[in-house]
Structures are given as C-alpha cells and as structure tokens.
C-alpha positions as CSV (number, residue, x, y, z in Angstrom):
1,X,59.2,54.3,36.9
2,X,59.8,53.7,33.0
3,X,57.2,52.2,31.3
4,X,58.4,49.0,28.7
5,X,58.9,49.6,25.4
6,X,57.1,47.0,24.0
7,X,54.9,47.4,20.2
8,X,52.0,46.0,20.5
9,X,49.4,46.0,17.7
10,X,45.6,43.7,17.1
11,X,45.1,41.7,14.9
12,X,48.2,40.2,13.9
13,X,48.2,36.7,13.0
14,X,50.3,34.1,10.7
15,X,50.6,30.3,9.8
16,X,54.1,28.5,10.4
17,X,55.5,25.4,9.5
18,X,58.8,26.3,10.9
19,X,60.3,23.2,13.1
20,X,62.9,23.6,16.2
21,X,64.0,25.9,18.5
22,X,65.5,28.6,16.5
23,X,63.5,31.3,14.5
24,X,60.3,31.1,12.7
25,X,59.7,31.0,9.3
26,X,56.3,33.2,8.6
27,X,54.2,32.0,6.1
28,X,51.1,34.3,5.5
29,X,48.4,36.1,7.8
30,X,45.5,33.7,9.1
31,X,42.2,34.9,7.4
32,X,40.5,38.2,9.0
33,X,44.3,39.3,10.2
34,X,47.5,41.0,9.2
35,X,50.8,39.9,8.7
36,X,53.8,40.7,11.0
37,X,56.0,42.5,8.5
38,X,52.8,44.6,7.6
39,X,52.1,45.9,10.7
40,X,55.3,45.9,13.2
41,X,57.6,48.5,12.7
42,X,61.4,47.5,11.8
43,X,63.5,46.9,14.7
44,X,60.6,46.5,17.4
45,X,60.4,44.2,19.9
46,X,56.9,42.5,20.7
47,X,55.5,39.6,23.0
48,X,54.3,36.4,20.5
49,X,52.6,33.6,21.4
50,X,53.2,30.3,19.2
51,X,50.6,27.4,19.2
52,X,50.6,24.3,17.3
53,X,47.8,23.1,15.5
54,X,48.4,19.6,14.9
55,X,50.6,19.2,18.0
56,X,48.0,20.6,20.1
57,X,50.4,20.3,23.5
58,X,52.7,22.5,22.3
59,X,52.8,26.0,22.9
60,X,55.2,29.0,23.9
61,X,55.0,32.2,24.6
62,X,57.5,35.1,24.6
63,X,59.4,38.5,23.7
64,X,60.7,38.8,20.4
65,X,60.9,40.7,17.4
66,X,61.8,40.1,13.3
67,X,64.8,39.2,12.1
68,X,66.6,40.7,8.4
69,X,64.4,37.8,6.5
70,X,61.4,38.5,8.2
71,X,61.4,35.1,10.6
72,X,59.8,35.7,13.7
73,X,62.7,36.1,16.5
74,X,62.5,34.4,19.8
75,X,64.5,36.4,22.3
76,X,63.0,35.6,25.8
77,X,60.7,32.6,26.6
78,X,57.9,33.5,29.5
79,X,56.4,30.2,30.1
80,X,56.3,27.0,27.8
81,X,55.1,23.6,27.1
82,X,58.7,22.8,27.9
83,X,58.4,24.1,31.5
84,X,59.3,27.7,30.8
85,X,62.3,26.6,27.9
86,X,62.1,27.0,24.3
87,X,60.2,24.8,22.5
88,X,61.3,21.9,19.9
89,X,58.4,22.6,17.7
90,X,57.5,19.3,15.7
91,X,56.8,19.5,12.1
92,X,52.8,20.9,11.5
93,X,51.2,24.0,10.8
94,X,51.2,25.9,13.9
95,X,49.9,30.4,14.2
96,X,51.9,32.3,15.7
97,X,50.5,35.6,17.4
98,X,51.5,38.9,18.3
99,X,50.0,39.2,21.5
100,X,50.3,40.8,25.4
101,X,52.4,39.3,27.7
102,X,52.3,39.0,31.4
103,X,55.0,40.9,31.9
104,X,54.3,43.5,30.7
105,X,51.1,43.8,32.5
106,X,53.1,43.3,35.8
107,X,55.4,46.5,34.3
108,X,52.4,48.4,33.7
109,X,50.8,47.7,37.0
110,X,54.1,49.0,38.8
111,X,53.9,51.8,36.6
112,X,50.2,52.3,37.6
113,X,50.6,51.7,41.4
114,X,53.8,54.6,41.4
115,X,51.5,56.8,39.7
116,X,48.9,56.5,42.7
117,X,51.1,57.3,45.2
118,X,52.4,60.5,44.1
119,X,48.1,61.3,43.8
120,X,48.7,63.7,47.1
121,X,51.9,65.7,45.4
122,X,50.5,65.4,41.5
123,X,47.7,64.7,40.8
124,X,47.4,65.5,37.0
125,X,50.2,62.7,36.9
126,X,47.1,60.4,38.6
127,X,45.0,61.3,35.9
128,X,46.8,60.5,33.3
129,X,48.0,57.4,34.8
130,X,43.7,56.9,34.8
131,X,44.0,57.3,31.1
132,X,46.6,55.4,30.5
133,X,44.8,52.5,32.2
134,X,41.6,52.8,30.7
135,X,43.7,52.5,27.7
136,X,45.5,49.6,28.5
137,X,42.0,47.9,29.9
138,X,41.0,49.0,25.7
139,X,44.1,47.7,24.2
140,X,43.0,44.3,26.6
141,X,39.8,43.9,25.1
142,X,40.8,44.2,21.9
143,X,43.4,41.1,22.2
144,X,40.6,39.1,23.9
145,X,37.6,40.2,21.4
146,X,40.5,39.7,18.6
147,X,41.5,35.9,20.1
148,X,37.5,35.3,20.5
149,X,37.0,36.1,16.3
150,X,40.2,34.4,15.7
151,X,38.9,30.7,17.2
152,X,35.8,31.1,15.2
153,X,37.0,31.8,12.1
154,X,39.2,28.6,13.2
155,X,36.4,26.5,13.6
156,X,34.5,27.3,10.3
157,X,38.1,26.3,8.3
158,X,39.0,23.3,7.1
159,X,42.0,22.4,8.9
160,X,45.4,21.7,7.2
161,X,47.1,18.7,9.0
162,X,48.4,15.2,7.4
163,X,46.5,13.3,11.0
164,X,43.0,13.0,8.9
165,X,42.4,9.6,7.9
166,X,44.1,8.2,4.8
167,X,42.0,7.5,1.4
168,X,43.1,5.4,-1.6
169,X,41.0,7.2,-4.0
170,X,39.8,10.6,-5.0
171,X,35.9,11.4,-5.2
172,X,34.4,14.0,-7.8
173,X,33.1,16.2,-4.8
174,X,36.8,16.3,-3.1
175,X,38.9,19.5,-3.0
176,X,42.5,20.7,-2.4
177,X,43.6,23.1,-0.8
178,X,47.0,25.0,-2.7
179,X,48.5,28.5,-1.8
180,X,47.9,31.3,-4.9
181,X,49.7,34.8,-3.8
182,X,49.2,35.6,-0.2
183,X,46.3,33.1,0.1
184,X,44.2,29.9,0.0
185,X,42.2,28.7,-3.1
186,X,40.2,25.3,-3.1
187,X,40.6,23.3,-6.1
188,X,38.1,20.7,-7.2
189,X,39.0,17.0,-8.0
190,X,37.5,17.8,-11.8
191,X,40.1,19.9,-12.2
192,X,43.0,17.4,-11.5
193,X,44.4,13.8,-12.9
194,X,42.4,11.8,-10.0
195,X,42.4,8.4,-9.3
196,X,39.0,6.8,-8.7
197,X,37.8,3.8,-6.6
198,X,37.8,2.1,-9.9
199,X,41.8,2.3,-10.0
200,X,41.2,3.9,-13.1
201,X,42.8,7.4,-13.4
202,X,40.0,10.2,-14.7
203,X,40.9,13.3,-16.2
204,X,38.1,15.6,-17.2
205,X,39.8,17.9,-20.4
206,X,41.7,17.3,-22.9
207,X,45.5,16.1,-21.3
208,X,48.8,17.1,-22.5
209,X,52.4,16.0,-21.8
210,X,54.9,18.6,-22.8
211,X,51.9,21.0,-24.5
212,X,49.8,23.5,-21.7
213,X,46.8,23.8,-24.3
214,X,46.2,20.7,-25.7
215,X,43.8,19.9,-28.5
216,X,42.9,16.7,-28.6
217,X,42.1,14.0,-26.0
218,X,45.9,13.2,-25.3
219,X,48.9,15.0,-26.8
220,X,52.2,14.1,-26.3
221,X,55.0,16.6,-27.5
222,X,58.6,15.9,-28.0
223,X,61.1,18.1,-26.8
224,X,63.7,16.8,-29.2
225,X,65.0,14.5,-31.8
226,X,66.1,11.2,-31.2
227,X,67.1,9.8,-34.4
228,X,68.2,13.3,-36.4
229,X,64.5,13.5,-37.8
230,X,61.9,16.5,-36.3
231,X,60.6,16.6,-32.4
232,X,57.4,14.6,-33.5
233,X,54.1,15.4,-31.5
234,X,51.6,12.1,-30.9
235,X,47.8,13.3,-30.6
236,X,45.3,10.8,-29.5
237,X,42.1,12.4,-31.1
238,X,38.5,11.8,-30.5
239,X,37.3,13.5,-33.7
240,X,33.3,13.3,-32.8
241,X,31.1,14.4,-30.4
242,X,29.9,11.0,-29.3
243,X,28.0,8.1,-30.4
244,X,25.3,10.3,-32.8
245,X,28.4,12.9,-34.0
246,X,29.9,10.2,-36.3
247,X,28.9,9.1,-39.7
248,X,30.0,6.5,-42.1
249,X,33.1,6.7,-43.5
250,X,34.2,8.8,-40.9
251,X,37.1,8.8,-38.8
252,X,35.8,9.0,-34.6
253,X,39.0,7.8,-33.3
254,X,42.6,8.1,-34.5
255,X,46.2,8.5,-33.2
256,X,48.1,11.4,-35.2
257,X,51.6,12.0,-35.3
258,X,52.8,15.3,-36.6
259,X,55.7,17.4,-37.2
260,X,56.6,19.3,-33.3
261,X,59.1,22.2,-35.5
262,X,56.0,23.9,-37.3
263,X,57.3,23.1,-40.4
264,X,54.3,21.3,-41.5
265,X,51.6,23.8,-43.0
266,X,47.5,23.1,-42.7
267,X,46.6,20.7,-40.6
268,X,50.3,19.4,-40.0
269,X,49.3,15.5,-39.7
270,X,52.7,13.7,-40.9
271,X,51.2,10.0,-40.1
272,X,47.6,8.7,-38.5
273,X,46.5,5.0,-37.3
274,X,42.7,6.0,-37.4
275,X,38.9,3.8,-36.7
276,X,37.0,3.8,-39.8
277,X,33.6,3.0,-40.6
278,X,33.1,2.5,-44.0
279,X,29.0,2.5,-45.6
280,X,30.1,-1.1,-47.6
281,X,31.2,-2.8,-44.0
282,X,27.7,-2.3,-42.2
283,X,29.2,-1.0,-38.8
284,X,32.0,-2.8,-38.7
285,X,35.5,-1.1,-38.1
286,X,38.6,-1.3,-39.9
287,X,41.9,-0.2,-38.7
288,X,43.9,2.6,-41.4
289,X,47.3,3.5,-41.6
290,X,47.8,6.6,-43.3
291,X,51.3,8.9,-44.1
292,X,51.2,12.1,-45.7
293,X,53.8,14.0,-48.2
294,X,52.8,17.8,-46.6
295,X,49.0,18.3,-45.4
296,X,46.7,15.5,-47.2
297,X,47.0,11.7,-46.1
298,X,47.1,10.1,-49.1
299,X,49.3,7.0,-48.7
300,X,47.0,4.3,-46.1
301,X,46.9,0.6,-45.4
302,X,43.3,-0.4,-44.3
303,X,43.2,-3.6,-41.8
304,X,39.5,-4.1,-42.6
305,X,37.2,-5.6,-40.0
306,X,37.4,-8.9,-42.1
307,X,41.4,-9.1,-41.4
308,X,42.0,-8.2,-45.1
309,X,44.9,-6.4,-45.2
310,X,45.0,-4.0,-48.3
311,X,46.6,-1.2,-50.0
312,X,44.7,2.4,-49.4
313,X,44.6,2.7,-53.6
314,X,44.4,0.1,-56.1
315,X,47.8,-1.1,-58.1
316,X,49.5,1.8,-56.5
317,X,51.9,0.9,-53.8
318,X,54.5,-1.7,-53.3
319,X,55.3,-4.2,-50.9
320,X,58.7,-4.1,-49.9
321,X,61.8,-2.5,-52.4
322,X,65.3,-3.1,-53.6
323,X,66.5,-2.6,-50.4
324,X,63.9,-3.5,-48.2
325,X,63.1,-7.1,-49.2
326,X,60.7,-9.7,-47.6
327,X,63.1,-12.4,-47.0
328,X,60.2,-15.2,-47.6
329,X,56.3,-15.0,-48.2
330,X,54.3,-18.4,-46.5
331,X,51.3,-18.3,-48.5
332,X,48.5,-21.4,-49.2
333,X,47.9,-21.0,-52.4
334,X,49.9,-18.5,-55.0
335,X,49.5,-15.2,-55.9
336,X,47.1,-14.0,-58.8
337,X,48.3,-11.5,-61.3
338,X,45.8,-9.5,-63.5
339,X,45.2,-11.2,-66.6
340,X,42.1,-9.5,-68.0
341,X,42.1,-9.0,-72.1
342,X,40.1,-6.1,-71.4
343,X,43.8,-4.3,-69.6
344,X,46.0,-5.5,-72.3
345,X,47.3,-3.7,-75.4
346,X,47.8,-7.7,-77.1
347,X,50.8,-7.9,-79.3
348,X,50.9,-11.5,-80.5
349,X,53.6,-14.1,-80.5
350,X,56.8,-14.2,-80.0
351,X,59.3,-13.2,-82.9
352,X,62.3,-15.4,-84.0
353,X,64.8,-13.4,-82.4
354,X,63.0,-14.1,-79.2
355,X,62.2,-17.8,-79.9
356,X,65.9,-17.8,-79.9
357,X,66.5,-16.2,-77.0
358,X,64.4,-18.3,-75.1
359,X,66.1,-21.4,-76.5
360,X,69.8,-20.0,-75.6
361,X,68.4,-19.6,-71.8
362,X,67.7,-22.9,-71.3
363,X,71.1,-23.7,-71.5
364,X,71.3,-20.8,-68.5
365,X,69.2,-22.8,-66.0
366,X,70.7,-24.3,-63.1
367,X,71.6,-24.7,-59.2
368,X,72.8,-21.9,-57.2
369,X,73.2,-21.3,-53.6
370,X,72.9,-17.6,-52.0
371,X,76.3,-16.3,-51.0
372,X,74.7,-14.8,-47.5
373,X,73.5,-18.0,-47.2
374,X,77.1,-19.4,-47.1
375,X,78.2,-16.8,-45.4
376,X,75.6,-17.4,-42.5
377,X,75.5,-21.3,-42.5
378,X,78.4,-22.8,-44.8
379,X,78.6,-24.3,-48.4
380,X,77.4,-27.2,-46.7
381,X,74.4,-26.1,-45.1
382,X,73.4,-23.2,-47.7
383,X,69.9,-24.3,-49.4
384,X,70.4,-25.0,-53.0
385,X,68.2,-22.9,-55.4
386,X,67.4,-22.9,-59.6
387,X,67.0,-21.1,-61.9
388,X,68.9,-18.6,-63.8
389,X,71.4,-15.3,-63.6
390,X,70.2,-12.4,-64.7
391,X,73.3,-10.5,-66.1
392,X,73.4,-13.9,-68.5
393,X,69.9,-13.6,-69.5
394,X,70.2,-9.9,-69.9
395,X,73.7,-10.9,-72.2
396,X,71.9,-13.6,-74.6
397,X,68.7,-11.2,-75.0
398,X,71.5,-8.1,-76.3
399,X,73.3,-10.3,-78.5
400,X,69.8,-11.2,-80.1
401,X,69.7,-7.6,-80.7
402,X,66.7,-7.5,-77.9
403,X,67.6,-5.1,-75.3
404,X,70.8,-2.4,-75.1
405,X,73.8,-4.8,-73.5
406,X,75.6,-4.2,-70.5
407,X,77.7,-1.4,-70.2
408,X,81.1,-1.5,-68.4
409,X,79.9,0.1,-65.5
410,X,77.9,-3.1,-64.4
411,X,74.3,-1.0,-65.3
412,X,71.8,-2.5,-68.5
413,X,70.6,-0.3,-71.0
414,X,66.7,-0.1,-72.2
415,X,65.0,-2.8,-72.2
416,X,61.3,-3.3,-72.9
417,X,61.2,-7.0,-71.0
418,X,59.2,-6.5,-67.7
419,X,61.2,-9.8,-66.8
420,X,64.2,-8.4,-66.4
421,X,64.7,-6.1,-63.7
422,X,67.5,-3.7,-62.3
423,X,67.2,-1.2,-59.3
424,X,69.3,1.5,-58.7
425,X,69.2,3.1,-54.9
426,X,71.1,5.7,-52.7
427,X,71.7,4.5,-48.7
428,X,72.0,6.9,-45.8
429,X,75.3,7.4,-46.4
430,X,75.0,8.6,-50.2
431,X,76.4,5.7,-51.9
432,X,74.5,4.1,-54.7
433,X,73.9,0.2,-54.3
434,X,71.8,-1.9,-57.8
435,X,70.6,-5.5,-58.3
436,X,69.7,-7.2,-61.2
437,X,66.7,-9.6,-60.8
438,X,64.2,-11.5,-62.8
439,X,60.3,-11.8,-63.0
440,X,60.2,-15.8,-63.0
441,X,56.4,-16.3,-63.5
442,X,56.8,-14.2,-67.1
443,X,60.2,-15.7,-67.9
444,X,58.9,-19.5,-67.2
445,X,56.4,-18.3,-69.8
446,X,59.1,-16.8,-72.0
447,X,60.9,-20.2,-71.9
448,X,57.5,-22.3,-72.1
449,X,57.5,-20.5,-75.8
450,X,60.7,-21.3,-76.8
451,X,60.2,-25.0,-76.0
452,X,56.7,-25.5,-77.9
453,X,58.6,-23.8,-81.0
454,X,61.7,-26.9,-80.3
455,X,58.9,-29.2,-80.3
456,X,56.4,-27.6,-83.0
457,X,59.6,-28.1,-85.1
C-alpha cells in the first residue's frame, strides 16, 4: 500500500485577514513560527487548518497547497464549521496552520496495519514499518508540543480585533500596534497627534505639514504658488525655553513666514507677527509686524499693549501711497505735524513773487465734486468739495517764475514747494499712472500770507 504524499513540516504558522471561500491571502508568520513560503517546498501539497480569531466559531480544516502569489490554496475540505463545506470566513484576523490531518493518519495506519501482516513473510519490512511509526508518533508530538507553545504565546499577546470596547480619547500610556517589515512594533501615544479627554489634540514635538523635520513648534510648507509669488513656508515659533528663557525685549513667540524656494539666504524670515516685551512696558506685551528686504527685519508696526498703533522707526514709513490711498481718516481731534524751531533751517517771510502767488490762488478756490463720485452716485448725489486744482496752482506759481511749469507731457518740473505734490508709479501691468495733489494745511498757510499782505496794505 502507497503511503500519501503529503509535506508536512512544525512550526508553520501565519495571520490572515483574507474573507470568503476562495484562497487565503497570508500575511506574516505568528511570533515563535515560520512562514509558509519559507518552509513548504513549491508545488506541495499539505493539510492546513484555518481558525478565526475574532469569529471564534469558525474554523476549517483541510488539504491544500500555495498558489503562484503565495495565497494559501484550499483544495479539499475535511470537516468544517460549515458541516464539512468550505467556510465563508468573515472579515477578522484569523491563523492559519500547517498541520496533520486525519486522513492521513487513517492512510498511515493502513499502511502500518499491511506492514504487520506480511511480519511472517518479511519481517525487516515490519521493522521498518516500527520505525516509520515511532516516527510518525515523533512528528505527532511535535504538532501537539508546537500547538501547546503556539496558545501560550497567544495568551501573552495583545490581541488584534476591532470587538474591544470603543474609547473617545487617547491616554499618554496607550499604544498601537503597526506592521514594520515582517513584524509587529508597538508605538506609544507620545509619539502620535492624540486626542485627549480634554478634546484638545496633544502633540509632543515640533509638528509639520508638508516638511518631515520641522523646526519650530508648527511649520506649514507650501507646495506651490498661488498668486505667481514663491511657495511661502508659515513657522509658528516658540523661540524660548519657557517662562525663565525669555528676557525683555525679546521675542518668545512669533509666527514667521519665509521664502519655501531657498532663495532667501541667512535666516530666510521674509515677514514675522511676533510677542514682544519691551523693558519701557513693564511686562506688558505688544504685538509687531515685521517685513524684511533679504535676512534682517527691519520694516515693523508695533501694536503696543496700550493699543497705540505705531511705526517700527520714527518719521520713516508712510501710511498709504499714490496708489494705495485711505479713502477717509475718522479722527477726534486733527493731526499734529512737527513744528519744533529746534528741526527747522528758518528762512523768513515770504517774497513778493510769492505774496503774489498766493493772491492769484484765491481766485483758484472753489467747489468741486470727485468724478468717481459721479460715476458711483450721480451729479446729483456726488458730495460737493473746495478747494483748489493743482495743475492751476502749479501754472500761477511758474508764471511767477516760482517753480519749472508744466511740460507737455502732463509731468511738473522742480519745484521746491512741499505743497505741491506729483507721484509717478508703475502698475502690475507696466504702465505708468501720476497725480498731482496738494498739501492743504501748508497751502492754507501759504494763502493766510497773501491775505495779511492784502490787508497790511
């Protein structure tokens, strides 16, 4: 009688999460055991045994062997959860074993009880039929000493299964269990974005979106442009160590922004909103705005802890420009210009030529309304305005010989009268745009001189 040609081989053991009835997706040897396509050789057949972890009821046993991607085969059931049928394994972790079947016992007992009755005609065919059973009887042990070790490695594991009990929060003792390689790795809550039972989220490190090694609290890092300018990275920085780290006039908190293209040499800060301390404000924070030309900030607005909004450097920066005007300024009382003796180079009183300048512009006053105005409400509804024109102040002070006139391209020449203004500037489209305009608190002045003179004479 031919004994079956079945492999068999201890201490193989893997993890599936394969679902169904057809083959079985392998997905890495249990700890302590080896996987299939390690230790069967290609093309063997070999009884497996399939058990599910979190669906405890089912179970199957059987002949089969590995198909061309590895997936465990399932030629012949035995016997079954599913009264002797295949399975329709639910969705869980379930091991599947390689294993001796009944079967094959019942073979090798024929094959056993042939060999004893041909003891009286051969008896060195008995013998080794004695081997080959105290073999087997080995080969048995092993399975059931292998099965024993298996269930108590089993037990000392944490088990992998979605039926625990559900949580709404993460505590700093927790773990998770993730595949690295061909095993398991436990990986503290520490280590992760977490949510607490506060509902706050906690991470431990620094925390970047879009940059693996970030160096500051939070980094954000653009992958591209969306308005033509530089990928732009946003660091949220905690600059000092903690509450002692700090000292006055220092900055312990500020949000950067900086160029993402590495075109920005040193420390690469393009613009910062940072928390101050200054000595004068006695612990008090203010709130700067800072831009930067290449490395240095240099160009700030400080919202002090008072609410005083200022400029970073005295008598330095604007407010607004030629093409970026402030439509209207609500203020309660007006504005105060520097008047000190001590700043002025004093050059006395107005000359004749002036005093009849000033005279010539009176005639020059008058009502006006804004033509966006009309545009935007109608003649009708347009606010009306006085004062003067500029091009015809700019006209009467040339023909006094006071400034260079008007050239025929609409632009003034020199002029050395702050109160009369022209600005010149290029749009994003390259074209050049200019406005004349007026300084009415030093022309009022200008006109105030021309009518003491009318009266003095």
């Amino acid at each position: 009688m031919t004994m079956p040609t079945i492999f068999f081989a201890d201490l193989v053991r893997e993890t599936s999460g394969a679902t169904g009835t057809g083959p079985f997706a392998l997905s890495g040897a249990v700890a302590g055991h080896r996987r299939f396509a390690d230790a069967v050789p290609g093309g063997a057949s070999f009884h497996y045994s399939i058990a599910g972890v979190r669906h405890e009821g089912e179970w199957e046993v059987g002949t089969g062997g590995l198909d061309a991607e590895g997936r465990l085969r399932r030629d012949a059931v035995a016997a079954s959860s599913n009264g002797g049928a295949p399975v329709v394994f639910s969705a869980g972790i379930k091991t599947v074993a390689l294993t001796v079947g009944a079967g094959w016992l019942t073979a090798t007992d024929g094959a056993l009880a042939a060999a004893t009755a041909g003891v009286a005609t051969n008896g060195a065919a008995l013998t080794a039929a004695g081997v080959t059973i105290a073999a087997h009887g080995a080969a048995i042990g092993a399975v059931q000493a292998a099965i024993a070790a298996h269930d108590g490695v089993l037990a000392g594991k944490q088990p992998i299964s979605t039926g625990h009990a559900a949580a709404t929060s993460v505590e700093a003792a927790d773990s998770v269990t993730v595949r690295r390689g061909s095993g398991w790795v436990n990986v503290p809550a520490t280590a992760l974005v977490h949510q607490r039972s506060g509902g706050g989220f906690v991470c431990a490190g620094n925390l970047g979106v879009g940059d693996d090694a970030p160096g500051q609290r939070l980094v954000v890092k653009g992958s591209s442009a969306v308005d033509g300018s530089a990928p732009v990275v946003a660091e949220i920085a905690d600059t000092q160590a903690g509450a002692a780290g700090w000292t006055a006039n220092a900055v312990f908190a500020a949000l950067n922004f900086r160029s993402a293209d590495g075109s920005v040499t040193g420390a690469g800060v393009r613009a910062q909103i940072a928390a101050t301390m200054p000595v004068a404000h006695g612990g008090q924070t203010d709130l700067k705005l800072s831009a930067s030309g290449v490395t240095l900030l240099d160009r700030a607005v400080v919202l002090e802890s008072s609410g005083r909004f200022r400029p970073g450097t005295d008598n330095s920066q604007q407010l607004g420009g030629a093409s970026q005007r402030w439509s209207t300024v609500y203020a309660a009382t007006g504005t105060i210009n520097t008047s000190d003796a001590r700043d002025k180079h004093w050059q006395g009183a107005a000359s004749a030529a002036e005093i009849r300048a000033a005279r010539r512009i009176w005639g020059e006053l008058g009502f006006f309304q804004w033509t966006d105005a009309i545009d935007a409400k109608g003649a009708d509804a347009a606010r009306r305005h006085f004062g003067v024109r500029a091009q015809a102040v700019w006209d009467i002070m040339a023909d006094e010989g006071l400034v260079d006139p008007v050239g025929d391209d609409g632009r003034p020449g020199r002029t050395p009268y702050a109160f009369l203004c022209f600005d010149r500037w290029e749009d994003g489209a390259g074209i050049w745009h200019d406005r004349f305009g007026v300084r009415g608190d030093q022309l009022a002045l200008f006109l105030i001189a021309g009518l003491a003179s009318e009266i003095a004479a």
